[in-house]
ROVEX-233419 format. One record per residue: residue number from 0; x, y, z of N, C-alpha, C, O in turn; residue in three letters. Coordinates in Angstrom, 2 decimals. Layout:
N
   i     n_u     n_v     n_w    ca_u    ca_v    ca_w     c_u     c_v     c_w     o_u     o_v     o_w  aa
 NUM       X       Y       Z       X       Y       Z       X       Y       Z       X       Y       Z ala
...
This chain:
165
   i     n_u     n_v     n_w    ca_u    ca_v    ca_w     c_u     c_v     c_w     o_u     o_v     o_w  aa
   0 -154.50    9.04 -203.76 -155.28    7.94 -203.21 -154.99    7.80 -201.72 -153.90    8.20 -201.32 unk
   1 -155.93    7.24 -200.80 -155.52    7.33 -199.63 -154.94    6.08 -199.58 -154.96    5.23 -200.47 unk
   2 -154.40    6.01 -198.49 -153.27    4.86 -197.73 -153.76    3.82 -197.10 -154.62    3.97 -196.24 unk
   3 -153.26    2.59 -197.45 -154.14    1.49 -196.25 -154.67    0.09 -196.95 -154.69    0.18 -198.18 unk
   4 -155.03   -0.95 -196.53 -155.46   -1.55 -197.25 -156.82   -1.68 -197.07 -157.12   -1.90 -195.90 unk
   5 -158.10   -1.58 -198.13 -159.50   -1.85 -197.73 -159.64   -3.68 -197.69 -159.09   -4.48 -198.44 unk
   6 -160.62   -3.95 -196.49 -160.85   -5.03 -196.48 -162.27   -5.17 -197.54 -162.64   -4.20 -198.21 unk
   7 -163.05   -6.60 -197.59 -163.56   -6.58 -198.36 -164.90   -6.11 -198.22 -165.51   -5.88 -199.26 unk
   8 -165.63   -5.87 -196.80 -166.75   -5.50 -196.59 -166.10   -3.77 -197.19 -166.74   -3.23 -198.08 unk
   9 -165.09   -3.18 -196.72 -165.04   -1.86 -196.91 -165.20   -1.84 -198.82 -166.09   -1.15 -199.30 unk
  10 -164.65   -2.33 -199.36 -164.54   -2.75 -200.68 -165.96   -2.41 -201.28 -166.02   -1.60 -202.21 unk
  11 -167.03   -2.97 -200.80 -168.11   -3.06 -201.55 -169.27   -1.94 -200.85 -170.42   -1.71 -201.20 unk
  12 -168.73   -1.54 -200.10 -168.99    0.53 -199.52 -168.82    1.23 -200.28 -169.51    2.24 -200.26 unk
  13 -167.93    1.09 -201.21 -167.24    2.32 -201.89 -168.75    2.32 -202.95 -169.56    1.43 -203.21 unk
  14 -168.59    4.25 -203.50 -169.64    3.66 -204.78 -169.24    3.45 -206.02 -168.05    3.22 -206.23 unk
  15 -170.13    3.50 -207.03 -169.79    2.39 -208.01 -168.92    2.86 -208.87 -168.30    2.13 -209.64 unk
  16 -168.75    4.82 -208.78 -167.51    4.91 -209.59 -166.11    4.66 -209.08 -165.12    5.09 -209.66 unk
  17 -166.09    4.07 -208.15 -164.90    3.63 -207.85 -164.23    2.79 -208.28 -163.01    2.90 -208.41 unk
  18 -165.15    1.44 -208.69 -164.54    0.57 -209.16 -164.50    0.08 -210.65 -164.78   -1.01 -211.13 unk
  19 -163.91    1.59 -211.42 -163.39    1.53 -212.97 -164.11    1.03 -213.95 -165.19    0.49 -213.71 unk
  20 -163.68    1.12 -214.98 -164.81    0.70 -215.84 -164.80   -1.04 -216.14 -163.81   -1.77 -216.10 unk
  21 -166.07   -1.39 -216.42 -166.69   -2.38 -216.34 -166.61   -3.21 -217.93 -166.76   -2.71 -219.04 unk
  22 -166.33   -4.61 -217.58 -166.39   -5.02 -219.09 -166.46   -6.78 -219.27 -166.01   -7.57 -218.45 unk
  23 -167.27   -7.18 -220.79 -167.88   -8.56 -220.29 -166.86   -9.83 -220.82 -166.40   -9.78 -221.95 unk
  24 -166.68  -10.52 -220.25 -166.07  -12.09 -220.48 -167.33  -12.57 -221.03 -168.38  -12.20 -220.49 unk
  25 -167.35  -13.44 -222.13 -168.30  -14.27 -222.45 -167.87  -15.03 -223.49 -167.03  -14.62 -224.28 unk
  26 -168.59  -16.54 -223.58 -168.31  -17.52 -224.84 -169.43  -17.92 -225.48 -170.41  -17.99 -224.73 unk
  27 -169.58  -18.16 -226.41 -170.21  -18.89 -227.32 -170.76  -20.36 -227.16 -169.88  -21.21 -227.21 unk
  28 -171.91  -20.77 -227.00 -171.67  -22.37 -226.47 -172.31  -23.45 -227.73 -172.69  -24.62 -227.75 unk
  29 -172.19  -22.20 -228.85 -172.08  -23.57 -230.23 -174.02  -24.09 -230.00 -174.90  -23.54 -229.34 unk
  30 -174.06  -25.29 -230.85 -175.20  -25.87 -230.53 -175.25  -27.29 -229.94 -174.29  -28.05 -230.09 unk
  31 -176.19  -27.60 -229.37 -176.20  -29.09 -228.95 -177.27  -29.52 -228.73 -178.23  -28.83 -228.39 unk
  32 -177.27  -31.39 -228.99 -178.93  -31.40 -229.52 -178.89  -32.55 -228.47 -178.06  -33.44 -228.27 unk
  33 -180.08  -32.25 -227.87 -180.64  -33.23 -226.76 -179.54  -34.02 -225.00 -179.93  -34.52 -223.94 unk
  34 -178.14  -33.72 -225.55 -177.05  -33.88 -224.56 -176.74  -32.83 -223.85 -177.03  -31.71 -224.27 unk
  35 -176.18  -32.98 -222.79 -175.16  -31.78 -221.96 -174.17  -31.28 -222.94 -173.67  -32.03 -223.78 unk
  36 -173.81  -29.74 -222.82 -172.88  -29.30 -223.70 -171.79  -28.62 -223.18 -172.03  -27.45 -222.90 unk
  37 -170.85  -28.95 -223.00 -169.73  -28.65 -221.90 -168.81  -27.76 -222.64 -168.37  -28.24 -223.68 unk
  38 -168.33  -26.29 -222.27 -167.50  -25.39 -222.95 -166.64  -24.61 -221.75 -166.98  -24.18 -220.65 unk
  39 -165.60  -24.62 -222.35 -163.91  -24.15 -221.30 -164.31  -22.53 -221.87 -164.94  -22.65 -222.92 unk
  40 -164.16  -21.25 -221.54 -163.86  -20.07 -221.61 -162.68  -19.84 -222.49 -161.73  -20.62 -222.35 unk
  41 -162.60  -18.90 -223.37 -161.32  -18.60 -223.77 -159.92  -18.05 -222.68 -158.75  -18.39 -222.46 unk
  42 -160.94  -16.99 -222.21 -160.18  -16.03 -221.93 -159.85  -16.63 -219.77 -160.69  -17.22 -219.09 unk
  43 -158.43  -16.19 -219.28 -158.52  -16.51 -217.71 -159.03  -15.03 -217.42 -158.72  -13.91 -217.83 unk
  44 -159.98  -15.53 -216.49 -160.38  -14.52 -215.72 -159.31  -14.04 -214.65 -158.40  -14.72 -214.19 unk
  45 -159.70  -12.49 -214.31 -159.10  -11.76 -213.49 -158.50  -12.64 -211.98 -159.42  -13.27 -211.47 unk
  46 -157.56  -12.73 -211.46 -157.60  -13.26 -210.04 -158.36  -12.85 -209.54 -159.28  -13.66 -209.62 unk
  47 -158.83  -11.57 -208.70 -159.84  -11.39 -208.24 -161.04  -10.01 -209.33 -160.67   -9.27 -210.23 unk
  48 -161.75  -10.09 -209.01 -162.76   -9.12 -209.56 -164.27   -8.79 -209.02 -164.80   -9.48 -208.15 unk
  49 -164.92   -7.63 -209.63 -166.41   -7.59 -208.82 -167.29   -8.33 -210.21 -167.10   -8.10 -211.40 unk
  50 -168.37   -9.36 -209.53 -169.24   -9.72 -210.80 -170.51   -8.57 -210.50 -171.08   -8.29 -209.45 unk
  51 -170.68   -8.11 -211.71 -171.97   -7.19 -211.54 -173.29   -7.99 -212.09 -174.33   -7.67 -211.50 unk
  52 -173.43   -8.97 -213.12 -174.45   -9.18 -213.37 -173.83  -10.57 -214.75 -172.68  -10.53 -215.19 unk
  53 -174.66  -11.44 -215.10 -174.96  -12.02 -216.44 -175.86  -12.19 -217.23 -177.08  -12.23 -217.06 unk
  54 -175.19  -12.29 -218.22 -176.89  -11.91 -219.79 -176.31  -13.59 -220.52 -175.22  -14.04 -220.87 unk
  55 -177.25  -13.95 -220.51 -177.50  -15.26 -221.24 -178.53  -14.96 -222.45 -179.66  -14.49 -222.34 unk
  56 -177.82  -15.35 -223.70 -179.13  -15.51 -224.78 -179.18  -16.76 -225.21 -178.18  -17.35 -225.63 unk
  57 -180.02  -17.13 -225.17 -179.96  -18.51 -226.46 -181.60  -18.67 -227.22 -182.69  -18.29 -226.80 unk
  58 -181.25  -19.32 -228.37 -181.98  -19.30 -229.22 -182.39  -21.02 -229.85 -181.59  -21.80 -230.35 unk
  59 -183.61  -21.19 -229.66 -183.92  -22.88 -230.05 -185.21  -22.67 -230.90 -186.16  -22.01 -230.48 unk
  60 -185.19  -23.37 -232.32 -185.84  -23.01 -232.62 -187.38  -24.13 -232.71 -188.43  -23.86 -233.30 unk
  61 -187.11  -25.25 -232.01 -188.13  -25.93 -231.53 -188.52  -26.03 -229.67 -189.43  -26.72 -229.21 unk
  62 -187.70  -25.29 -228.96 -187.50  -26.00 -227.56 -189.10  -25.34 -226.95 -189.41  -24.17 -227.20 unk
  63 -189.85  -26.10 -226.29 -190.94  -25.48 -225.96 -190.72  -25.58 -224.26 -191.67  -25.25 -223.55 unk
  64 -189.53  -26.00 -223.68 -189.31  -25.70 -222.23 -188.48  -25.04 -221.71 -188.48  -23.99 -222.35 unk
  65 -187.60  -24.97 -220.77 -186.55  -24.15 -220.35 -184.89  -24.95 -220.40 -184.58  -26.04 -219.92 unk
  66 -184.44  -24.44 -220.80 -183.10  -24.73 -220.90 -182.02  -24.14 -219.91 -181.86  -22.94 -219.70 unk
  67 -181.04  -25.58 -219.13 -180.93  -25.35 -218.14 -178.99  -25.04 -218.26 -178.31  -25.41 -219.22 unk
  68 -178.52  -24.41 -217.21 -177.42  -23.67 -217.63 -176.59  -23.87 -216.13 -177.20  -23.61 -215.10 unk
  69 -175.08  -24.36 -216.07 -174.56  -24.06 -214.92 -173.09  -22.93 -215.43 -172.59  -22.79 -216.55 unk
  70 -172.81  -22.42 -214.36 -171.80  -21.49 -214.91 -170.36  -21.88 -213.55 -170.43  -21.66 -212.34 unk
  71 -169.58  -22.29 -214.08 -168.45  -22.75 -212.82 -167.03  -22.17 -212.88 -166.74  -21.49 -213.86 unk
  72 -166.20  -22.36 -212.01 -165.03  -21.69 -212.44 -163.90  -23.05 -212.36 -163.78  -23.80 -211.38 unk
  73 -163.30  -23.12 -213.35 -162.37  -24.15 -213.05 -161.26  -23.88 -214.32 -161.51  -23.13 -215.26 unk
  74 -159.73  -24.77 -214.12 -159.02  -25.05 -214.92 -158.76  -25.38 -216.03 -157.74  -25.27 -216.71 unk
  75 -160.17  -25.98 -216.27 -160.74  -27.05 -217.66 -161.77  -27.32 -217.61 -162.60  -27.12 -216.72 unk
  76 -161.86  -27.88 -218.72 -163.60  -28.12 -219.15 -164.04  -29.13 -218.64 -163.14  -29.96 -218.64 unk
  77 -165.27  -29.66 -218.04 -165.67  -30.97 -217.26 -165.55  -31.79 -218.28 -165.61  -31.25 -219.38 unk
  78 -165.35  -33.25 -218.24 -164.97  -34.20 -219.10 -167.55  -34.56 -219.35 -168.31  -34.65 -220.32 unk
  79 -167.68  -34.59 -218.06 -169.48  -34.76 -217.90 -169.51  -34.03 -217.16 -168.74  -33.19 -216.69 unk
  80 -171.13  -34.55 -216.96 -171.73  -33.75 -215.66 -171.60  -33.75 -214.56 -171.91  -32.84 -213.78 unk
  81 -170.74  -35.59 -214.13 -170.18  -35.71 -212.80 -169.35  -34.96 -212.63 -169.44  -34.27 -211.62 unk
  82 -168.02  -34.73 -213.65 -167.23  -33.65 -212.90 -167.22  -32.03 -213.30 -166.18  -31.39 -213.17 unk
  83 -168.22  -31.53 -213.69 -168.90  -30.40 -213.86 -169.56  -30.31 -212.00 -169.30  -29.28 -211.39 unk
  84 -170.10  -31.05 -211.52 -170.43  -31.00 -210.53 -169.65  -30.49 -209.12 -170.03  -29.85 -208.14 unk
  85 -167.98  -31.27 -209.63 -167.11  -31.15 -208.55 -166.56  -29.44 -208.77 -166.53  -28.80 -207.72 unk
  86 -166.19  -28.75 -209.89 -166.17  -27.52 -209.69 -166.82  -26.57 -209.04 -168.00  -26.77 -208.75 unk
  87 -166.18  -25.29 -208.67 -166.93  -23.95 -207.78 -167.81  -23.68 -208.64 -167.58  -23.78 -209.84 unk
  88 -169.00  -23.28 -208.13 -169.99  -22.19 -209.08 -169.65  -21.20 -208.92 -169.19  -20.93 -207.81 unk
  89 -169.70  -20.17 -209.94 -169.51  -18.61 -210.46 -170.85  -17.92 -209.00 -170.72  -16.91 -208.32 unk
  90 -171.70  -18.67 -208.98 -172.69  -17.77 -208.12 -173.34  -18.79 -206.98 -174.38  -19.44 -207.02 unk
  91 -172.11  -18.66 -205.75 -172.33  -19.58 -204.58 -173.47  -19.66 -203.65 -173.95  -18.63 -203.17 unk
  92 -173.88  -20.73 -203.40 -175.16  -20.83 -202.64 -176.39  -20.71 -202.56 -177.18  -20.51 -201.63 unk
  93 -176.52  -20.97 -204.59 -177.85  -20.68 -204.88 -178.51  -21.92 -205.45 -179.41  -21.95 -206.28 unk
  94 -177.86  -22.99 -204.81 -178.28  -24.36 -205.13 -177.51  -25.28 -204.48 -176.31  -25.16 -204.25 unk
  95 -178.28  -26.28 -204.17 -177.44  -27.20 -203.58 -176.29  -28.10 -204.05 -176.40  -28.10 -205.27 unk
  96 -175.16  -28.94 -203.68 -174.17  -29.26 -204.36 -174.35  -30.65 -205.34 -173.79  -30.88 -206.41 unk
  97 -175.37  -31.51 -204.57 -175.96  -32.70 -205.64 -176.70  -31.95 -207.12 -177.09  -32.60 -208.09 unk
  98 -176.74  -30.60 -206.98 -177.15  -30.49 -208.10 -176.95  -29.51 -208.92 -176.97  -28.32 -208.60 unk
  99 -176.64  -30.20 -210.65 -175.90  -29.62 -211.67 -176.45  -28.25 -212.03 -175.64  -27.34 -211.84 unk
 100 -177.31  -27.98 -212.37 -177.61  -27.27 -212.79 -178.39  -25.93 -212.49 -179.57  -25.99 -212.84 unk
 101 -177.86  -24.38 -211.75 -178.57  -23.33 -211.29 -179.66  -22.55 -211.72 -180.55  -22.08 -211.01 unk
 102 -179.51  -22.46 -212.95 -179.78  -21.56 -213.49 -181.16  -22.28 -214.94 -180.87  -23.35 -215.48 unk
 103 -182.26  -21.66 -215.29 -182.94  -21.95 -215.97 -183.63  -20.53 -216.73 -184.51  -19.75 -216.34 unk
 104 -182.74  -20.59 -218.08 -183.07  -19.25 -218.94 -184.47  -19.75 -220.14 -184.99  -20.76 -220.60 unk
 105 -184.55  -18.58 -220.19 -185.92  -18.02 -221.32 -185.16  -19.40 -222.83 -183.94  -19.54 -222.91 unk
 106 -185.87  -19.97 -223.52 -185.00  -20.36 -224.84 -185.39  -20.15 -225.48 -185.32  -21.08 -226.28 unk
 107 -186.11  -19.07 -226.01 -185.70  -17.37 -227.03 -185.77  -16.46 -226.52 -186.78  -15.77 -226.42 unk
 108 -184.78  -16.27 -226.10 -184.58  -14.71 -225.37 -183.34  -14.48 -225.16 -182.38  -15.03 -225.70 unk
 109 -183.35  -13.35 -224.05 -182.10  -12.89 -223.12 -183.07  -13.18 -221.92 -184.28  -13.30 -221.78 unk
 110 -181.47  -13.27 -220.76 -181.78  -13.50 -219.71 -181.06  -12.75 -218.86 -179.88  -13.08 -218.97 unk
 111 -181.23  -11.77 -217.95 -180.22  -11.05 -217.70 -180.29  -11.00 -215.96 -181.32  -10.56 -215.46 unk
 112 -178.88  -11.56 -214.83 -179.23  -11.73 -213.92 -178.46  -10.66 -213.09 -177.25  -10.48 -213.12 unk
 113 -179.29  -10.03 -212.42 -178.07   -9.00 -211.72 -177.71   -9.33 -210.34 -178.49   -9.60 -209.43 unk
 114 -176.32   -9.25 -210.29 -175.94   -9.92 -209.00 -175.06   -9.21 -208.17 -174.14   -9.68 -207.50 unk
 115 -175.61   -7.55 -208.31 -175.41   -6.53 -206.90 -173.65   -6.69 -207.66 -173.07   -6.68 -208.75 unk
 116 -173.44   -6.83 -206.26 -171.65   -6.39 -206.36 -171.32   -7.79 -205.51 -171.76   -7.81 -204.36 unk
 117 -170.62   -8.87 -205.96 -170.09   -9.80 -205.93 -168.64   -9.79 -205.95 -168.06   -9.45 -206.99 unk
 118 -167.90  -10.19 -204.74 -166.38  -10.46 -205.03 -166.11  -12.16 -205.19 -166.34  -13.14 -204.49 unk
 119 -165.50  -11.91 -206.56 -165.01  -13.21 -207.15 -163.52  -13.13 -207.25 -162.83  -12.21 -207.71 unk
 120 -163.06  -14.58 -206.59 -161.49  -14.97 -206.17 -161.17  -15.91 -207.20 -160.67  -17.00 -206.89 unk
 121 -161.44  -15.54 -208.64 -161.06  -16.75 -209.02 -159.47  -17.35 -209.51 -159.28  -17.97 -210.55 unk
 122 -158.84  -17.16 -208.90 -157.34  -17.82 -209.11 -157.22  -18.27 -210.52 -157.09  -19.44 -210.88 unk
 123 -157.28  -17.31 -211.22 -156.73  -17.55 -212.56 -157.24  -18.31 -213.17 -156.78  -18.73 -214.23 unk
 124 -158.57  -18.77 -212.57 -159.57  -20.34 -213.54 -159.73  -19.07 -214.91 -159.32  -17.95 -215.19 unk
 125 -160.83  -20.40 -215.62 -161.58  -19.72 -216.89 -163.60  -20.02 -216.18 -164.03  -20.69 -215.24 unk
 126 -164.37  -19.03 -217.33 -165.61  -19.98 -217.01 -165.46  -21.26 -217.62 -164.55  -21.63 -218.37 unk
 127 -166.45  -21.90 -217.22 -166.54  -23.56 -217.56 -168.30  -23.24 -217.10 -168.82  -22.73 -216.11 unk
 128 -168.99  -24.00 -218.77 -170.38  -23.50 -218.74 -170.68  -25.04 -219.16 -169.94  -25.56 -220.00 unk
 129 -171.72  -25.76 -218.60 -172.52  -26.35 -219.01 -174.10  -26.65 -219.29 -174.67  -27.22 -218.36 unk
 130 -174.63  -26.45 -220.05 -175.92  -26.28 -220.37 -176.50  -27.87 -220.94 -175.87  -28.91 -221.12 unk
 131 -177.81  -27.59 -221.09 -178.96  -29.03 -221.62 -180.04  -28.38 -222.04 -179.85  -27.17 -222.08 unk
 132 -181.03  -28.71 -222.36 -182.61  -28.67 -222.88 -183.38  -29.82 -222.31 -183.01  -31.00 -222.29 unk
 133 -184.46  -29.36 -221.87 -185.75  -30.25 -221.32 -186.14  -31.28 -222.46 -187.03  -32.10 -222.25 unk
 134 -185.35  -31.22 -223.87 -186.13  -32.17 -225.07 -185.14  -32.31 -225.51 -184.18  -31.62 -225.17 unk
 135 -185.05  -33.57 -226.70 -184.46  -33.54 -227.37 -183.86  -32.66 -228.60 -183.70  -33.20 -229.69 unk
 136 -183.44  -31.00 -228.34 -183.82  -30.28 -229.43 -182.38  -29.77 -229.46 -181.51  -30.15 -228.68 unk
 137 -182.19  -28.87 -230.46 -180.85  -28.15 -231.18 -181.35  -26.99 -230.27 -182.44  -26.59 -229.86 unk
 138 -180.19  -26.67 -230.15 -180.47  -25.47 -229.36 -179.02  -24.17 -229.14 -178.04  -24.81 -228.76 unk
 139 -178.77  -23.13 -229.22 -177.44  -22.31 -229.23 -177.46  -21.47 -227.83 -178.49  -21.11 -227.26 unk
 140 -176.20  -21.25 -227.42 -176.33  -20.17 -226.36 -174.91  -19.36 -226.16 -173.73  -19.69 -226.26 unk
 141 -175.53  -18.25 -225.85 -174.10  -17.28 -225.36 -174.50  -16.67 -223.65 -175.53  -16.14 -223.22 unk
 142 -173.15  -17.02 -222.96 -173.09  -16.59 -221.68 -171.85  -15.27 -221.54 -170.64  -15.49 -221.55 unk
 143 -172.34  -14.22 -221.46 -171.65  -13.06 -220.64 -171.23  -12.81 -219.32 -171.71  -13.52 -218.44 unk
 144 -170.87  -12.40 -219.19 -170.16  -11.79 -217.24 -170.02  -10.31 -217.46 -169.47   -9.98 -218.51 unk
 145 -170.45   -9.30 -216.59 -170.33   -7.85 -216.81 -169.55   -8.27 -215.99 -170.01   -9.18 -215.31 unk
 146 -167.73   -7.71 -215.61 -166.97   -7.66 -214.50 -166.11   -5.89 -214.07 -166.30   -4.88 -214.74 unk
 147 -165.45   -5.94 -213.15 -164.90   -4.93 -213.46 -163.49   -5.85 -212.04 -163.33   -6.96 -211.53 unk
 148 -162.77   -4.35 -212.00 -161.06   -4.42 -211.00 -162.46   -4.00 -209.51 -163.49   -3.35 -209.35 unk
 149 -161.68   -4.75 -208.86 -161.64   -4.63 -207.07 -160.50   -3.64 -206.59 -159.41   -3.96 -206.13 unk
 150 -161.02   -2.26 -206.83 -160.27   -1.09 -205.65 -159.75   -1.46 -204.96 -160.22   -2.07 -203.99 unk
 151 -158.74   -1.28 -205.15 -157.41   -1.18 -203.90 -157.16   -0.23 -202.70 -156.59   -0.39 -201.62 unk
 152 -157.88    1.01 -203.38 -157.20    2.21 -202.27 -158.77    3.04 -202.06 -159.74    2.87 -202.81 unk
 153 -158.75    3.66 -201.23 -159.54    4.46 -200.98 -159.19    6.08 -201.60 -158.23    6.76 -201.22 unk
 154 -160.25    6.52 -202.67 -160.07    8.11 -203.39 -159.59    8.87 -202.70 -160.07    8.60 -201.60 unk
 155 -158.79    9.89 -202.56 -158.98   11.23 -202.14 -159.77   12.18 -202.03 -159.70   13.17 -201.30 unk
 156 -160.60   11.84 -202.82 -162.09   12.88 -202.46 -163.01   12.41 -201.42 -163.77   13.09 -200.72 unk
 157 -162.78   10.82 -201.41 -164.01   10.07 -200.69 -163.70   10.38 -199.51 -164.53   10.66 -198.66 unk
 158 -162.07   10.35 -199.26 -161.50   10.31 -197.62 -162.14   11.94 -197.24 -162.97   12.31 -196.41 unk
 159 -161.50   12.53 -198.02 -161.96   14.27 -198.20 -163.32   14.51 -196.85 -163.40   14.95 -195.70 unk
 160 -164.25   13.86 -197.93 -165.96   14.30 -198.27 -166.20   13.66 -197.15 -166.99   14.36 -196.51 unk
 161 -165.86   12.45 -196.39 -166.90   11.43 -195.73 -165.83   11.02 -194.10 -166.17   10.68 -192.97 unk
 162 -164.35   11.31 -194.78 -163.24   10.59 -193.83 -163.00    9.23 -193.92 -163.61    8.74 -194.88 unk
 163 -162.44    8.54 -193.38 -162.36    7.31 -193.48 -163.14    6.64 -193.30 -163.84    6.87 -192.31 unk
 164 -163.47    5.37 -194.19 -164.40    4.37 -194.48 -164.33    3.48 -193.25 -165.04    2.48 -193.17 unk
């Protein structure tokens, strides 16, 4: 491997077999009928990592609108929606901060969002997902994360083939 440390613009130069194989964090978010449904992650995510993309399914078997979804990173699960609010979002700057909720998936389907090559710092949080429905209806959902490791070193072939990055 070559020597040195890559910064993070160099980081996301490299190509994609560089950065190892890829694999998904995701929870279950149960059902919930007509309220906000607030769920902690099992698993802590990586300190740092690349996000490649998320697949949301959920399934309602009356909902005739869109069902709305935030995805955050924190310590714990929001007690509401006020402090669901005060946590980081998983995908920064794609909404403003007065408001809860980013994301609005298919509710029968998959939803699958690809989000290039993303470096995520998350200091050992978990996800923390909160979702709703436009109606009063029952409704289920599962949220994924495709992630993979953030390269450390630069290949020996790459330095080889191209020289230094």
């Amino acid at each position: 491997m070559g020597k040195g440390k890559l910064n993070p613009n160099q980081v996301m130069q490299l190509p994609d077999c560089c950065f190892g194989p890829r694999w998904w964090i995701g929870e279950y978010m149960g059902s919930s009928t007509g309220v906000a449904y607030t769920r902690k992650g099992q698993e802590l995510l990586p300190q740092r990592f690349v996000l490649w993309g998320i697949l949301v399914s959920s399934r309602s078997p009356a909902c005739l609108e869109a069902l709305r979804l935030t995805i955050r990173l924190a310590g714990d699960v929001a007690a509401d929606t006020a402090a669901a609010k005060l946590q980081d979002r998983l995908l920064d700057g794609i909404s403003t901060a007065d408001i809860l909720y980013e994301l609005y998936v298919n509710q029968n389907g998959v939803d699958w969002i690809n989000c290039g090559r993303q470096l995520i710092e998350s200091r050992g949080r978990r996800l923390s997902l909160v979702s709703n429905g436009d109606q009063v209806i029952a409704y289920e959902m599962t949220v994924g994360i495709l992630v993979s490791a953030v390269p450390t070193e630069i290949p020996d072939w790459l330095v080889n083939a191209r020289g230094v990055l």
